[in-house]
C-alpha positions, 0 to 999 in steps of 0.5 A: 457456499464458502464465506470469507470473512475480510477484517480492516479498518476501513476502505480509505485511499490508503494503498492497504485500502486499495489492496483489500478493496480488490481482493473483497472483488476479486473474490465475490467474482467466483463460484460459491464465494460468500463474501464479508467485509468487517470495518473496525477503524474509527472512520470505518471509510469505503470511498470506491464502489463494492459490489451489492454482493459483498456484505459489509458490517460496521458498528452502529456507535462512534469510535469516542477518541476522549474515551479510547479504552471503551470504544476499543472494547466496544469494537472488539465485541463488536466484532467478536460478535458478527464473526460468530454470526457469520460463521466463516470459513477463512478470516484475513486481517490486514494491519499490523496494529490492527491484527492484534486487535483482531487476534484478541478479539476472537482469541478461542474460537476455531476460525482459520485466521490468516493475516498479514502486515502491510507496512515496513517489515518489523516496524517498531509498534511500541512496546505494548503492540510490539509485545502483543505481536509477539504473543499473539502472531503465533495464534494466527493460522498463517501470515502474508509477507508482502516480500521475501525480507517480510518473511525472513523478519517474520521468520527470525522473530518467531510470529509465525511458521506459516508464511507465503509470500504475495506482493499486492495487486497492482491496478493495470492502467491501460496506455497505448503509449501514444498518450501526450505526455508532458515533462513531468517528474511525477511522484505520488503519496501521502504527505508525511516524513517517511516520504521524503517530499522536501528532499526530491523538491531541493533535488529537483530544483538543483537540477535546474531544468526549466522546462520540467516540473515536479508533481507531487500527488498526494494529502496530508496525513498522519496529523502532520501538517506536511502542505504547508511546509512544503508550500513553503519551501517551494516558494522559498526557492522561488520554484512556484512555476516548476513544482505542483501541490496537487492534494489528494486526488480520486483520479490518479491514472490521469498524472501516470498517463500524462507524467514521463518520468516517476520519482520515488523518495519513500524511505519505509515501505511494506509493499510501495503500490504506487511504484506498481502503478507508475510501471503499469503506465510505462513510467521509468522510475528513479527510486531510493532502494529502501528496506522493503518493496522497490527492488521486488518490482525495479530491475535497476537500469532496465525499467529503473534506477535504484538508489542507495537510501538517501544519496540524494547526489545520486538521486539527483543525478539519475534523475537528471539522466532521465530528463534528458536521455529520451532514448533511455526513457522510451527503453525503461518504458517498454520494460516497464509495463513488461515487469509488473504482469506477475502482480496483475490482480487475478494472479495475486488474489488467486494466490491469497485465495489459494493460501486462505483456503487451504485450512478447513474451518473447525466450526 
């Protein structure tokens, strides 16, 4: 029986989250396969169903925010201690913050430790965490780059040696391309900055086409408040009948299944899940060609158009050729579906499988 020890903060509806919570599926599916999964955030969520089979430890004790040293030390006893009681054969980590943690934790012990950064490639982590990425990243048996760039930075900045590159399982929502589709310009995300909402509302409301409207599918996050803004700004350009705050939602396939078009504004990505799913649902997608992910999945002008990072001119326009080209449309749809088989979720937890096991554990 082989043991697979899975480390993350938590199983929330991130679209780290997401990529975790398939492969800890994906692999109880096989033969022989014993599956852990170890939470050590401080909400420690798992808000989609796991199998019975797959063992889930948590810490008995609440992460105490007003005493941040001591829950971290805590934790990271905490999970010192089931790994040894475990005994696995292969560890994956997900999370570039979280990953130091994990690589200090179980500093010594023989455990293969492969791990894996999800957001954009060499994010500035703060001095601290940027120092202990460097010293620590080398320990790791091996690292998972979500994308040819992710390795070169890893490469360049002496993390690892040891590097495969794997995009994340991308969830196939099944249409049969006879669905209703209604005139929406659909986009999908957490509410924070990076993502750019107020650009793609000001870009949408330009364009003027009052037969459109713009969803955007998504919650706060980070502590930033961003609704209200948004909220307002709608209303401030009198757009309140033409674009939609849906919030966070369990149930997304329902907007990729009745949306035409999908519009992504995101300017720092490690892997963008939500341009997957948008191609998987036959959506054209019009998207700013930001540093790392949208350009691994969009053949520009075949399932898509790609963007220079924040020529919003250009944006808007392409956009706009969307809205109004049907023929176009239906084209970049059939492509579509077509460009994302390479990330259906066997092959890609096959190919973590494949990486994470290829080291024999010491224990």
């Amino acid at each position: 029986m082989k043991k697979i020890c899975l480390i993350i903060h938590s199983l929330g509806i991130g679209g780290m989250e997401r990529v975790m919570h398939q492969l800890a599926i994906s692999f109880s599916e096989k033969e022989d396969v014993e599956i852990h999964l170890i939470l050590i955030g401080k909400k420690r969520e798992i808000v989609h169903s796991l199998p019975p089979s797959i063992n889930i430890h948590l810490p008995q004790f609440e992460f105490d925010e007003s005493s941040r040293v001591a829950s971290t030390l805590k934790t990271m006893r905490f999970l010192r201690k089931e790994v040894k009681k475990i005994k696995p054969d292969t560890i994956l980590s997900f999370g570039e913050y979280w990953n130091n943690l994990v690589l200090l934790s179980l500093y010594g012990l023989s455990h293969p430790l492969f791990i894996s950064d999800r957001s954009e490639p060499g994010k500035d982590l703060g001095k601290i965490h940027n120092f202990l990425r460097r010293v620590l990243y080398p320990c790791a048996t091996g690292y998972i780059a979500q994308t040819g760039e992710a390795k070169e930075i890893c490469l360049s900045n002496g993390w690892n040696d040891n590097i495969r590159v794997i995009g994340n399982p991308v969830r196939q929502i099944s249409t049969n391309g006879q669905e209703q589709r209604e005139k929406i310009v659909l986009t999908v995300g957490r509410l924070i900055k990076t993502k750019h909402f107020d650009q793609l509302i000001r870009m949408f409301v330009k364009i003027g086409n009052p037969d459109w409207k713009l969803v955007i599918v998504g919650g706060d996050a980070k502590k930033q408040s961003l609704s209200k803004e948004l909220d307002n700004l709608i209303h401030e350009m009198g757009a309140g009948k033409n674009v939609f705050l849906e919030g966070e939602q369990m149930d997304v396939d329902k907007y990729y299944k009745k949306s035409k078009i999908f519009a992504f504004t995101s300017s720092s990505e490690g892997f963008p899940n939500v341009i997957g799913e948008a191609l998987s649902a036959g959506l054209p997608i019009v998207a700013y060609d930001c540093m790392a992910g949208p350009s691994d999945m969009i053949d520009n002008n075949k399932n898509g158009f790609l963007v220079p990072l924040f020529n919003e001119e250009d944006f808007k326009n392409r956009l706009e050729d969307l809205m109004h080209n049907q023929e176009k449309r239906e084209r970049f749809r059939q492509n579509a579906q077509k460009s994302i088989q390479e990330y259906c979720p066997d092959k890609i937890a096959n190919k973590f499988y494949s990486f994470i096991t290829s080291h024999e554990s010491n224990y």
